[in-house]
C-alpha positions in Angstrom: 20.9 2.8 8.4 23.1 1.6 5.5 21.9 2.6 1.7 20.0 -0.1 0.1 20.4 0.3 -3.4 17.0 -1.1 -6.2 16.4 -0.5 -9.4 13.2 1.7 -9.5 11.1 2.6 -12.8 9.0 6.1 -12.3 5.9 5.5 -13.8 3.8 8.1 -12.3 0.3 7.9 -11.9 -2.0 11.4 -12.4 -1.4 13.0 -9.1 -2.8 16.5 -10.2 -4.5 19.3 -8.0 -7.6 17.6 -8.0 -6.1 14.5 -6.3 -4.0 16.5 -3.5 -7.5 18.4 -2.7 -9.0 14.6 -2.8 -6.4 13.3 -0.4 -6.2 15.8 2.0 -9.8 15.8 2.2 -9.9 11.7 2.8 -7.0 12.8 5.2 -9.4 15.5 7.3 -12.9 13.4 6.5 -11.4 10.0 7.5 -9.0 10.5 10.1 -9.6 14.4 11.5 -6.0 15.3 10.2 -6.0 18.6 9.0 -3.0 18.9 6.5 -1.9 21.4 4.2 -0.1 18.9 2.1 -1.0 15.0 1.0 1.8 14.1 2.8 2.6 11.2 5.2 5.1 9.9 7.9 6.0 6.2 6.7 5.5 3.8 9.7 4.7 0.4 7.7 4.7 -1.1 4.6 1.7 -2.8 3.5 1.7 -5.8 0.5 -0.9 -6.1 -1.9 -1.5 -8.0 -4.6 -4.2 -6.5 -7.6 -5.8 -9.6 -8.4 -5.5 -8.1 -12.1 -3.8 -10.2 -14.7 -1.3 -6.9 -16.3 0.5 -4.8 -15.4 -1.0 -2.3 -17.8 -4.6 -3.3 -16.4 -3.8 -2.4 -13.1 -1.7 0.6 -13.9 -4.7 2.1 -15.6 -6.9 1.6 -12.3 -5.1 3.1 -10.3 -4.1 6.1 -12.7 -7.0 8.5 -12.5 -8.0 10.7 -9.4 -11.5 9.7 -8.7 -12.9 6.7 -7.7 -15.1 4.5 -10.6 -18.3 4.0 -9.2 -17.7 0.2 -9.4 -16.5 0.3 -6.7 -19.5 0.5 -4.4 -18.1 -1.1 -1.4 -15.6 2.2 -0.9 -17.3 4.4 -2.6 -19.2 6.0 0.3 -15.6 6.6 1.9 -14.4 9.3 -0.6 -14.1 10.4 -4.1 -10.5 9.9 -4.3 -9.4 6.8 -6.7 -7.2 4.0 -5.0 -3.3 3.6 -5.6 -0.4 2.7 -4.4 3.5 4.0 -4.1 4.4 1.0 -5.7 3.3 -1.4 -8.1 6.0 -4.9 -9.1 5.3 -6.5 -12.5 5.3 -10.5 -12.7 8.8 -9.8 -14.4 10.0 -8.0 -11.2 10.1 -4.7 -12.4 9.1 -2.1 -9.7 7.3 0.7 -10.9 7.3 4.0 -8.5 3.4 5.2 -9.1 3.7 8.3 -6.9 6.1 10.0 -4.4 6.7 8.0 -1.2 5.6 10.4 0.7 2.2 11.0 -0.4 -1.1 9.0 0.7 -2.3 6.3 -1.1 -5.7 4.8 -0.7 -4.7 1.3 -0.2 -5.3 0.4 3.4 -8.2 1.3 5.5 -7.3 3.0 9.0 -3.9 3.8 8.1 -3.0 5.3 4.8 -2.0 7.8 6.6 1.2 6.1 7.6 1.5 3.3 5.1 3.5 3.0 2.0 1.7 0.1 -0.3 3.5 -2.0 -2.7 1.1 -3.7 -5.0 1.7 -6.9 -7.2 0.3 -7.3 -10.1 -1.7 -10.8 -10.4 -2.3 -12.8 -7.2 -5.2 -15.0 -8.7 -4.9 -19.0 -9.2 -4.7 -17.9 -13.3 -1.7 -15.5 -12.4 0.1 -16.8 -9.3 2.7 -14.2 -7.5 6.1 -15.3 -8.7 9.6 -15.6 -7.5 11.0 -12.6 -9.3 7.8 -10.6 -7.5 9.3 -11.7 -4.0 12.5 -11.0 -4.8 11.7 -7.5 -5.6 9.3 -7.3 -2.7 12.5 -8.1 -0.7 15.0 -5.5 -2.0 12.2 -2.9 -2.4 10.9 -3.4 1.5 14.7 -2.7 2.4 15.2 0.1 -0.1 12.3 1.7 1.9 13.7 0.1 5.4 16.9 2.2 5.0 15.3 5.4 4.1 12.4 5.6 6.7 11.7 4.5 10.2 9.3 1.2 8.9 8.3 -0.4 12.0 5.7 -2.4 10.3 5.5 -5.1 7.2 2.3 -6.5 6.7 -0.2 -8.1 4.7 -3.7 -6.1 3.1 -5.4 -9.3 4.8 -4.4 -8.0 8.3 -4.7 -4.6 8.4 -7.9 -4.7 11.0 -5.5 -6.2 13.6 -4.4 -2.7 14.1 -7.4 -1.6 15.0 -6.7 -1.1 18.4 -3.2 0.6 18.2 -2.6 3.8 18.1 -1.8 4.2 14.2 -5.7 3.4 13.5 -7.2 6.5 12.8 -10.6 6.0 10.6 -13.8 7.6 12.1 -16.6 4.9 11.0 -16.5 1.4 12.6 -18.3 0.2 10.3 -15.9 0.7 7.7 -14.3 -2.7 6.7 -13.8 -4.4 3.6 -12.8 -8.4 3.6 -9.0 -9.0 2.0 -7.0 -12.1 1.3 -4.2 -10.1 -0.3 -1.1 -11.3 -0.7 -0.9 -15.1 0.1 0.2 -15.4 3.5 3.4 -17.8 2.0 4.4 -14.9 -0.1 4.2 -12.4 2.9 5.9 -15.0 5.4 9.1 -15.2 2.7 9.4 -11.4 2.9 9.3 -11.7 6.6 12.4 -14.4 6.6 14.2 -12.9 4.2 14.1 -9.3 6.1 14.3 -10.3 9.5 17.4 -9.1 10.3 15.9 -5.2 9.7 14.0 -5.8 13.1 10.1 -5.2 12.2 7.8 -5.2 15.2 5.5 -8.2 16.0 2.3 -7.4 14.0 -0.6 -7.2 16.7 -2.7 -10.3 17.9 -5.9 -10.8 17.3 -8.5 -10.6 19.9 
C-alpha cells in the first residue's frame, strides 16, 4: 500500500498497568482470548460520534481506566472504562488517545479487532461538521495504508456482524441500542474512500 500521510496530535489517555490488566481481562472474560498483551490485529474501523458537546468533555470520559458506574447498561460487562484510538475535534483536529494497536472498549463483539475513531458532538445542538468528515476521510486512509482494514462501519451497525466470524462476545444478551454516527456522515466516508476496496458490510437478517 502507498503511505498516507495525516496530521495526528498524541493526546494520550491513562493507559497504566491497571488498564492493560483491565483489557486483557475484558479480552479473556468476553471473548475467551487469552493474551499476554492488550494488543489487537486491526480488521475494521468503526465511527463513532460522543454525543458530548467538547472536546475536553469527552476526552475526560474516556481518560480514566475504570468504568463510572453511570454507566449501568455496560457496567456488568467489565470494569474497564470505554475509549477509543482516536478522537476528531469539531475543528478537525485528530487526537491519537492510545496506541493503535491496543483494545479499546468501543464496539461490542469486536474490540478485539476494531480501531474506533470517535467525533466529538453528533447531537442536533452540535451537528458533525465538514472539517470532521474530512479528517474522518484522511484518517480512515492513514490507517487503510498501514493495516489490512477490511471493514468501515458505523457504531449503529455493529450487530450485523453477529454472525461472522469476527464476533466473538460470550453473552447474547449483550446489546446496547446505537445511532452513532449519522448514516449521511458514514455514507460520505464510504464515497470518498471507495477506491481502498472495503468489503460489503453484512446484511441483515
Amino acid at each position: 500500500m502507498s503511505c498516507v500521510s495525516t496530521r495526528i496530535v498524541d493526546k494520550p489517555i491513562v493507559f497504566d498497568n491497571l488498564r492493560d490488566s483491565l483489557t486483557i481481562n475484558y479480552l479473556k472474560d468476553r471473548y475467551l482470548l487469552k493474551q499476554d498483551a492488550p494488543t489487537i490485529t486491526p480488521k475494521m474501523i468503526v465511527i463513532h460520534h460522543t454525543a458530548i458537546p467538547t472536546f475536553e468533555k469527552s476526552y475526560a470520559a474516556f481518560k480514566e481506566p475504570l468504568l463510572p458506574s453511570s454507566r449501568s447498561e455496560i457496567v456488568g460487562a467489565g470494569a474497564l472504562n470505554v475509549s477509543s484510538q482516536f478522537m476528531v475535534d469539531r475543528d478537525g483536529i485528530i487526537y491519537r488517545l492510545m496506541p493503535e494497536t491496543k483494545m479499546a472498549r468501543h464496539v461490542i463483539g469486536l474490540n478485539h479487532c476494531a480501531i474506533g475513531i470517535e467525533n466529538v458532538g453528533g447531537t442536533d445542538d452540535t451537528p458533525l461538521t465538514d472539517a470532521q468528515l474530512k479528517a474522518n476521510i484522511r484518517l480512515v486512509r492513514y490507517l487503510a495504508a498501514k493495516y489490512e482494514i477490511e471493514y468501515v462501519i458505523g457504531h449503529y451497525q455493529y450487530t450485523l456482524f453477529e454472525n461472522t466470524s469476527l464476533w466473538l462476545e460470550v453473552d447474547d444478551n449483550y446489546r446496547t441500542p446505537k445511532t452513532d454516527p449519522d448514516a449521511e456522515f458514514l455514507n460520505s466516508i464510504l464515497i470518498q474512500t471507495q477506491d481502498l476496496n472495503f468489503k460489503p458490510i453484512p446484511k441483515a437478517n
